[in-house]
C-alpha positions as CSV (number, residue, x, y, z in Angstrom):
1,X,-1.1,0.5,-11.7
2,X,1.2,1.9,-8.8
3,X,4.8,3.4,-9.4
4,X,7.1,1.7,-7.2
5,X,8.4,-1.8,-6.6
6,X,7.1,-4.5,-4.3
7,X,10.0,-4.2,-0.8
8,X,9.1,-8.1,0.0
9,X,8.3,-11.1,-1.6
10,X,5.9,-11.2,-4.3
11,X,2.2,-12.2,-3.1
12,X,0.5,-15.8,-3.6
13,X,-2.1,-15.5,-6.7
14,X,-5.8,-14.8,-5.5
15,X,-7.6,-13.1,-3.8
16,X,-5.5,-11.1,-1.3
17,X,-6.7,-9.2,2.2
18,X,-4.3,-6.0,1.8
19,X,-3.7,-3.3,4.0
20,X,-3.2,0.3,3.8
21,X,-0.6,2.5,5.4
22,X,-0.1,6.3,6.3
23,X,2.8,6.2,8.8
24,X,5.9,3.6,9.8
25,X,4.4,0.1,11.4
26,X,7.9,0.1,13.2
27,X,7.4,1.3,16.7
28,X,9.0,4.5,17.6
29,X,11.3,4.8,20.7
30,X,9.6,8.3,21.5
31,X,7.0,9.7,20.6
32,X,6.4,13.1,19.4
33,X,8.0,15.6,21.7
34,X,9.3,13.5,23.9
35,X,12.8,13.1,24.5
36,X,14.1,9.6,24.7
37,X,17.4,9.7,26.9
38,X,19.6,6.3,26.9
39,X,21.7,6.1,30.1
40,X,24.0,3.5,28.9
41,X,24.3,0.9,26.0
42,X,22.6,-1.7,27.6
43,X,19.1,0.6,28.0
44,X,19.6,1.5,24.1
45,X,20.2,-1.9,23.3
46,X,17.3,-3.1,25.6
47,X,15.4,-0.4,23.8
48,X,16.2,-1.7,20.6
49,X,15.3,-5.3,21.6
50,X,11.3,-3.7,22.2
51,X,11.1,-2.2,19.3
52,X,12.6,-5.4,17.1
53,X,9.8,-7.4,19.2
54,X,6.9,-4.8,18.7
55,X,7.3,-5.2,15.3
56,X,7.1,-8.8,15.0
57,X,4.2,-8.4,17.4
58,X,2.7,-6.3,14.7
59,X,3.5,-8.5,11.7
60,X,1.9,-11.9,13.8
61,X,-0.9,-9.6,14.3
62,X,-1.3,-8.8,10.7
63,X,-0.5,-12.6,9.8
64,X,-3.5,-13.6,12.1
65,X,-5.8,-11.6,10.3
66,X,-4.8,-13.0,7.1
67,X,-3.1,-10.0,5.5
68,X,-1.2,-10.7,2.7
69,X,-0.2,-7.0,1.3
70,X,0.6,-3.8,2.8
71,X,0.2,-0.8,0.6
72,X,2.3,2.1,2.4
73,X,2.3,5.9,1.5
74,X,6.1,5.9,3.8
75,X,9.0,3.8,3.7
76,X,8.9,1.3,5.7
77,X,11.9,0.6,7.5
78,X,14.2,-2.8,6.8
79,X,13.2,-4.1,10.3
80,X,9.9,-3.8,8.7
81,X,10.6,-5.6,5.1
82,X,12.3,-8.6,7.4
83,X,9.5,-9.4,9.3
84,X,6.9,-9.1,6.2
85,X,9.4,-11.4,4.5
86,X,9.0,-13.8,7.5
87,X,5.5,-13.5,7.7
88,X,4.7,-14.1,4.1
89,X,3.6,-10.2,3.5
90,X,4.1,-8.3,0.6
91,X,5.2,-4.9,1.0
92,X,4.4,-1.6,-1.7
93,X,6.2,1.4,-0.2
94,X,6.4,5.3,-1.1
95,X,2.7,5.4,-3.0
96,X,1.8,8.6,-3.7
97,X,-1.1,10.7,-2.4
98,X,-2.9,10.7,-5.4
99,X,-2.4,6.5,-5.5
100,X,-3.8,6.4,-1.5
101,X,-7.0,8.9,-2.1
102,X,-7.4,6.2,-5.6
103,X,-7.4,3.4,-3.3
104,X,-9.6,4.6,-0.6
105,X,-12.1,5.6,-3.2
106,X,-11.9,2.5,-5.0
107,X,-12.2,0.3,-2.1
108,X,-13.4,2.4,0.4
109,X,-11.3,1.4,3.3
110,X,-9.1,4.3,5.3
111,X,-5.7,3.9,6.1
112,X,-4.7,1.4,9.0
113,X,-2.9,2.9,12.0
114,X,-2.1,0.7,15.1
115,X,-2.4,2.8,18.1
116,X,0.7,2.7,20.2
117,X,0.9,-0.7,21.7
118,X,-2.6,-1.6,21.5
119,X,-2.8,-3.1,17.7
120,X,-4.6,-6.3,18.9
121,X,-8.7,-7.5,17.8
122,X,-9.4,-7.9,14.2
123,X,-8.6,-5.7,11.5
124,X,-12.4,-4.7,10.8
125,X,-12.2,-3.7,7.0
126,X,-9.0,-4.3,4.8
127,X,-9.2,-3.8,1.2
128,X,-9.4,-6.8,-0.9
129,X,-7.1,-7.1,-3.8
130,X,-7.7,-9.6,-7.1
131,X,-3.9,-9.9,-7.9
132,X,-0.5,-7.9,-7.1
133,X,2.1,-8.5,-9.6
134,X,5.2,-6.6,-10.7
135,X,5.2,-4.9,-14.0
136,X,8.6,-3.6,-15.6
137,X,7.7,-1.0,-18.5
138,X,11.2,0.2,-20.0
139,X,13.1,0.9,-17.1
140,X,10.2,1.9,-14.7
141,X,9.2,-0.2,-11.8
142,X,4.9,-0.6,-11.3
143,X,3.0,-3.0,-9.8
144,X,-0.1,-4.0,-11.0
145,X,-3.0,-4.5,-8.2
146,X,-6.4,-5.5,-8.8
147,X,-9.0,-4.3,-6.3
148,X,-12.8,-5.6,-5.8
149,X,-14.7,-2.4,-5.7
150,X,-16.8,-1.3,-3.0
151,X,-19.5,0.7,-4.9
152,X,-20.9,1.1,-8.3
153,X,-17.7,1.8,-10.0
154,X,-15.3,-0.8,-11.4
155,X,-11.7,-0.3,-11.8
156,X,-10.1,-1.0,-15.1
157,X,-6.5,-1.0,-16.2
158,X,-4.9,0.7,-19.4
159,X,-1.4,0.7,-20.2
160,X,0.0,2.9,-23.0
161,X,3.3,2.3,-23.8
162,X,5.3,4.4,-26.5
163,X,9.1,4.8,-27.5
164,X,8.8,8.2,-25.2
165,X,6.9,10.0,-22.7
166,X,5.8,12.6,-24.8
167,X,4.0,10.5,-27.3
168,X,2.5,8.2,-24.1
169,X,1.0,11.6,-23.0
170,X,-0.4,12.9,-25.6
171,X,-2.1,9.0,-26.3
172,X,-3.1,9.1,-22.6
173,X,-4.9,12.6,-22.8
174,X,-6.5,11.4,-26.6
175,X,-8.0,8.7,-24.4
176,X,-9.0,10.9,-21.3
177,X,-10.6,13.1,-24.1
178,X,-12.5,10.1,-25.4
179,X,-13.9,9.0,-22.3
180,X,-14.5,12.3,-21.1
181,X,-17.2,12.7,-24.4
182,X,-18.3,9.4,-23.6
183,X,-19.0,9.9,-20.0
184,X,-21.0,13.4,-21.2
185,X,-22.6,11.2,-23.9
186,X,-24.0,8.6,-21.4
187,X,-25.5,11.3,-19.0
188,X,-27.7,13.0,-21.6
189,X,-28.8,9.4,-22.4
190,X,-29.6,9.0,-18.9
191,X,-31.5,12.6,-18.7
């Protein structure tokens, strides 16, 4: 369960080749200390044209190697959320830290980064999700996403829902507490 909202359209049931993301996938006009100096509106307009197409470069790219959902730890920018749109992507922005190291663990993929202009070949290992659906508890914004596991342990989903946070907390650390003694239980078994 992820907090945010899915940016672009909601994926196609099934399973789902997803991608994830550390940094913008829209092309910067300079990058780090450089200085990018525009001599008239035609080169800024010009430059703006590259970047527009770079993008959709990156999003036909993505397409080709069947991606369906991109799992960002950024914002992406609109440009971004247009092309996905066109290209039939869905988009998760602003995931925590905590929800990327989950994700890497459970599925044991690293975070995608296209380097500069060179983004072609295959994407070698994306994570593959079961579902993605939207989930609205109260007035909080999740989405749900099943991942296939990569190793020995299998990802399963709890939602506790109560009238206020404080009572979902203190049923949330119950539980923790219960599977904690169960965990302990099940290695002295194993000893």
């Amino acid at each position: 369960l992820l907090r945010g909202d899915l940016a672009a359209r909601r994926p196609a049931p099934g399973p789902l080749r997803a991608l994830l993301l550390t940094q913008p996938l829209r092309a910067a006009m300079a990058g780090p200390g450089v200085e990018f100096v525009v001599g008239s509106e035609g080169q800024y307009g010009a430059s703006l044209r590259w970047v527009a197409r770079r993008t959709e470069d990156v999003m036909k790219h993505l397409q080709s190697n069947n991606i369906k959902l991109l799992l960002s730890s950024v914002k992406q920018e609109e440009e971004v959320i247009y092309c996905a749109e066109l290209f039939g992507l869905a988009v998760v922005e602003c995931l925590s830290e905590e929800e990327v190291s989950l994700i890497c663990e459970i599925t044991g993929v690293s975070p995608y980064a296209p380097l500069g202009d060179r983004f072609g070949g295959e994407i070698a290992a994306p994570a593959v999700a079961t579902f993605c659906q939207p989930l609205l508890l109260g007035a909080r914004r999740y989405v749900h996403v099943g991942f296939a596991s990569a190793g020995a342990f299998q990802p399963h989903c709890l939602v506790l829902c109560g009238p206020v946070d404080a009572v979902n907390e203190q049923h949330a650390a119950a539980l923790q507490g219960a599977l904690t003694m169960l965990q302990q239980l099940f290695k002295s078994i194993d000893l």
